[in-house]
N, C-alpha and C positions, 0 to 999 in steps of 0.2 A: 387429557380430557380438559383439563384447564383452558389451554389454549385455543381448545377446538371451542366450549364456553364463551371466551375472550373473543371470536373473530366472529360468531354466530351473532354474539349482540351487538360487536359494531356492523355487522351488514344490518340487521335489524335497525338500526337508531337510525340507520343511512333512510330504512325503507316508511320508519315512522316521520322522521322529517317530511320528503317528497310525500308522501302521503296526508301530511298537514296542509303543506300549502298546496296539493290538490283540492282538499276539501275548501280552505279558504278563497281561492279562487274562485270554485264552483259557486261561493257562496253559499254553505254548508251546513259553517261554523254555529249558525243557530238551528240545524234540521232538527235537533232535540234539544226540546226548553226546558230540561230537567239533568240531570246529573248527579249519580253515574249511568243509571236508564236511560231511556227514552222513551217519553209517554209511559212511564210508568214500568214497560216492560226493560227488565235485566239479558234477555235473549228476544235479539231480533226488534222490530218494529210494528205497530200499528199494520196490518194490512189488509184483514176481512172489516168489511164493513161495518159492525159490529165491534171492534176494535179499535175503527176508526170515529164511530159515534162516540162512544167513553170516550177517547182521547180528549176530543173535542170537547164533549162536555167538562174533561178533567182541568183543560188549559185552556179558556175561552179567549178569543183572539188571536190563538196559534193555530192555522189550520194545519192537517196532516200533511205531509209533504213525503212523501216515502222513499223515493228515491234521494233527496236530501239527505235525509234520518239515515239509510244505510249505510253513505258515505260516512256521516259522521260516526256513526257506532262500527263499522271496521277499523276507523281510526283508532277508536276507542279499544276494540281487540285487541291491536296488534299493540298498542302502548303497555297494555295491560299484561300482553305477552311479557312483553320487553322489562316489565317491571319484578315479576317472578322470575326471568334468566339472571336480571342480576340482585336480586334476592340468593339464589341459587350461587350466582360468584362469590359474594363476599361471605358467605357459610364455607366456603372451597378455602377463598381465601386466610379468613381468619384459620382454617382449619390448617392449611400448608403453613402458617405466619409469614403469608406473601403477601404483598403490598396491599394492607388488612386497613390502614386508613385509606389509599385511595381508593378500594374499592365499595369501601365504606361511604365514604364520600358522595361515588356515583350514586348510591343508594340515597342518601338525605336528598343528593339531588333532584331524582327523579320523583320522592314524595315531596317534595317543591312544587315541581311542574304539573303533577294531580291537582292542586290546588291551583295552583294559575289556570288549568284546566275547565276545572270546575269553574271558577272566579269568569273564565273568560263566556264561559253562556249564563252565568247569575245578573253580570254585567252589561251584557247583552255588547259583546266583542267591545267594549272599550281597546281604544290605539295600546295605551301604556300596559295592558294586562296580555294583548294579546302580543305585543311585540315582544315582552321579556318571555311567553312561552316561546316562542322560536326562539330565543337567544338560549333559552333554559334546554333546548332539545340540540342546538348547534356544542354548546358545554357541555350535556350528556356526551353528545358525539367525539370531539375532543378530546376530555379526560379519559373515555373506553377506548380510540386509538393509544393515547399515550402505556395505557395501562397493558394494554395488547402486546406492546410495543417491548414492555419491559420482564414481561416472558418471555420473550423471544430472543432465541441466540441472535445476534445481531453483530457484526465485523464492527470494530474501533476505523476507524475514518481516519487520513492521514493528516498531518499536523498541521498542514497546508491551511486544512479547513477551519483551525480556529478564529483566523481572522474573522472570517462570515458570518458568525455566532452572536453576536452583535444586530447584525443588519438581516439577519432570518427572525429574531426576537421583534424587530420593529416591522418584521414584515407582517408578524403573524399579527400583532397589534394593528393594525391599519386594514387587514383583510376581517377583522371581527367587527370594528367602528364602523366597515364599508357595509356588513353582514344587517347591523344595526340601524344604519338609514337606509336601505333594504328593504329590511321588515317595518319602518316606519312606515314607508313610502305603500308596502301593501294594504297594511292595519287604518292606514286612512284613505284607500282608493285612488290614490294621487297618480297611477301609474300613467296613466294617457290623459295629465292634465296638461302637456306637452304633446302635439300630434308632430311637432317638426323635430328633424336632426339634422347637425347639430345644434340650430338654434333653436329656442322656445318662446311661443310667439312670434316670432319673426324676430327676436332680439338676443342676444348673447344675452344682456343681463334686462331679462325682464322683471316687470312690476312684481315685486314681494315682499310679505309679509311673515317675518319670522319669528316675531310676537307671540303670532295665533299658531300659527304650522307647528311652532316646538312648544306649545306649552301642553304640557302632560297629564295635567288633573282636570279633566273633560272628558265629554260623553264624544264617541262616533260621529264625525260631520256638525258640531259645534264647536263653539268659543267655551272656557271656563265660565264665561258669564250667561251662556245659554243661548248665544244668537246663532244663528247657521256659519258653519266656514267656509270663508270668502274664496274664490278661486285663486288670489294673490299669496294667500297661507298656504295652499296645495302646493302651487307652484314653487314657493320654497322649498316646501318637503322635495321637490321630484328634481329643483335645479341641484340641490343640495348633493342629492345621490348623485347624479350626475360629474357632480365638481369631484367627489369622493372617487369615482370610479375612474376618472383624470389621476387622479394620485395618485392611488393605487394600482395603475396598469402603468404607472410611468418607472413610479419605484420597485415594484416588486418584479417588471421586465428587467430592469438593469439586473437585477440582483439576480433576476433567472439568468442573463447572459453571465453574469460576473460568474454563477456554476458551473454552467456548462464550460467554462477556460477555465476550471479547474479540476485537478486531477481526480479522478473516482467519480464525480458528481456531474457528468457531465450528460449521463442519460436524464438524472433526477431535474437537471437544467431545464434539458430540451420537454421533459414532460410538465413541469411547472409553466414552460414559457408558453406553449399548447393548452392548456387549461384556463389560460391568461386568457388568451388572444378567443378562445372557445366562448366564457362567458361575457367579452367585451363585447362579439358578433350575439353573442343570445339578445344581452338588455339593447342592445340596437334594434334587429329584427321585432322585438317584443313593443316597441316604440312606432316604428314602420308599419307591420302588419296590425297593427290596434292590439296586441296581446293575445294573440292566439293561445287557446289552452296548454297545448304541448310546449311551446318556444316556453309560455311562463313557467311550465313547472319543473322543463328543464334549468331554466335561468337556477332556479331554487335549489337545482340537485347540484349544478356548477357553483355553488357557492361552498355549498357542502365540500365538492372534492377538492375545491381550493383548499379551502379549511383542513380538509384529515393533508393533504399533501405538505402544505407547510406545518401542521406538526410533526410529519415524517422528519419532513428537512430537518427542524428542531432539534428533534431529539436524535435523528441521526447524526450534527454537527453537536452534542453535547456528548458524544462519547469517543470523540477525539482521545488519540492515543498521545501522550506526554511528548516529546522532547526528549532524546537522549541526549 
């Protein structure tokens, strides 16, 4: 039952993620300007007319928006599911005395990410509130594979694979940083501030501004000091990811081939190098076609399966069998 627990909530974290950056895409993120309701109501939304008058009158300048509001209050469900499952693990786990702090853990986590929740419609989606809730949901995600992972009979790997362990560590670290100007790159709408590939503007290294682009304590589409942000700041944000996604498909290809020539890891190879080369054509295509809904919110889910797959590899190269 445990386990069956354990893989229920990582498919769930998978489905609340893509589910977030649906709703952000959509433009969503503010469909209800109150939280944890919306317009007041704890079930459902605004939608007889009458309903929608209070509202109105309740938050003046926020018109109804209903189908916005649904989106975002499904989000709001299923997290809310996802936050009882694993309420529900760590009562299991403290109770087996099974891995009682990580799952512990995931729990403070995910009332972390309520609050960056809340914070990010009080805020009215500030970059730095909304980007650490995707980092906070990508972390959820992570720690509940690994956790999964360590219930589960699982074969010791042969000693071959210790070398790699090292260079899976640096990979997962460079695919989270990538995860990070990412979600910057969302949280400040920079995605198609580049219409060309591969160059932007017409230039390898265009005009930018990385003063403004990374500075973190500002409101949505300003400067710290309150002016509008410049298109030169954007463009850093989106060269940046860009240069990121360079490194990370160059390093973590090798290291996918370097698997796949080795012994046991060689399907885990070819599926990493697949996932690779999967979301390098997403954030292309997402650039080309202007960001069609699907391609972005796939781009989003391919980041995720990067993510659980190299801490597979992780933790599968951490249980290497000694040396006789």
């Amino acid at each position: 039952m445990f386990r069956t627990l354990l893989t229920s909530a990582v498919c769930l974290t998978f489905l609340v993620v893509v589910v977030g950056a649906y709703v952000r895409l959509q433009e969503a993120g503010l469909g209800c300007p109150d939280w944890p309701g919306c317009y007041g109501h704890m079930i459902g939304v605004p939608d007889e007319a009458h309903e929608i008058d209070k509202a109105t009158q309740a938050f003046p300048g926020r018109p109804v928006e209903s189908h916005k509001a649904w989106k975002e209050m499904f989000h709001r469900y299923i997290a809310g599911a996802l936050g009882l499952l694993l309420l529900a693990i760590m009562i299991e786990a403290w109770r087996r005395r099974r891995s009682r702090l990580l799952a512990t853990a995931v729990v403070v986590l995910v009332g972390l990410q309520a609050t960056l929740g809340m914070l990010t419609v009080t805020l009215l989606l500030k970059p730095v509130i909304v980007t650490l809730h995707l980092l906070g949901g990508m972390a959820t995600l992570a720690l509940l594979t690994w956790l999964m992972l360590r219930e589960t009979a699982w074969p010791a790997s042969d000693p071959d694979t210790r070398r790699l362990r090292p260079f899976a560590a640096v990979g997962l670290l460079l695919i989270v940083c990538q995860i990070a100007l990412g979600g910057w790159v969302s949280t400040n709408y920079a995605a198609l501030v580049c219409l060309d590939f591969p160059t932007c503007h017409g230039a390898w290294r265009p005009a930018m501004d990385f003063m403004h682009g990374f500075q973190f304590a500002r409101e949505l589409g300003m400067t710290a000091a309150g002016a509008p942000l410049g298109i030169d700041a954007l463009t850093a944000i989106q060269w940046s990811h860009r240069l990121g996604a360079l490194i990370v498909f160059t390093y973590v290809g090798i290291f996918a081939v370097a698997l796949s020539r080795t012994r046991g890891c060689r399907r885990v190879g070819a599926l990493l190098a697949a996932l690779l080369v999967m979301q390098i054509l997403l954030g292309i295509a997402n650039v080309m076609l202007t960001l069609p809904l699907p391609v972005a919110v796939a781009h989003n889910a391919g980041a995720a399966a990067l993510l659980v797959s190299m801490v597979v590899i992780n933790f599968a190269l951490s249980r290497s069998r000694s040396p006789h």
